[in-house]
Phi, psi and omega in degrees: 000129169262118127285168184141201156252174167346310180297305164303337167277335176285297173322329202273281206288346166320275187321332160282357182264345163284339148347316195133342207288151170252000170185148002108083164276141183216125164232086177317148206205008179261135162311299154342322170280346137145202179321180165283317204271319163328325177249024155246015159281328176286349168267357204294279161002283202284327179271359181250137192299153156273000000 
């Protein structure tokens, strides 16, 4: 599980595929922030590999 900002949610999952992991589930989860498919469009940015 990541918490944070963008960066800290990027590090979390960076760190499982070296782990070994082949894919990644990401379920936004602040309340605050508004619906899910809205913060994962902002995260969206920050989880596709360079």
């Amino acid at each position: 599980m990541a918490r944070g900002d963008e960066d800290a949610v990027r590090r979390r999952g960076r760190d499982h595929l070296a782990a070994g992991a082949d894919h990644v589930a990401v379920q936004p989860g602040a309340a605050n922030r508004g619906p899910g498919p809205d913060q994962l469009r902002e995260l969206a940015p920050a989880l596709i590999e360079d």
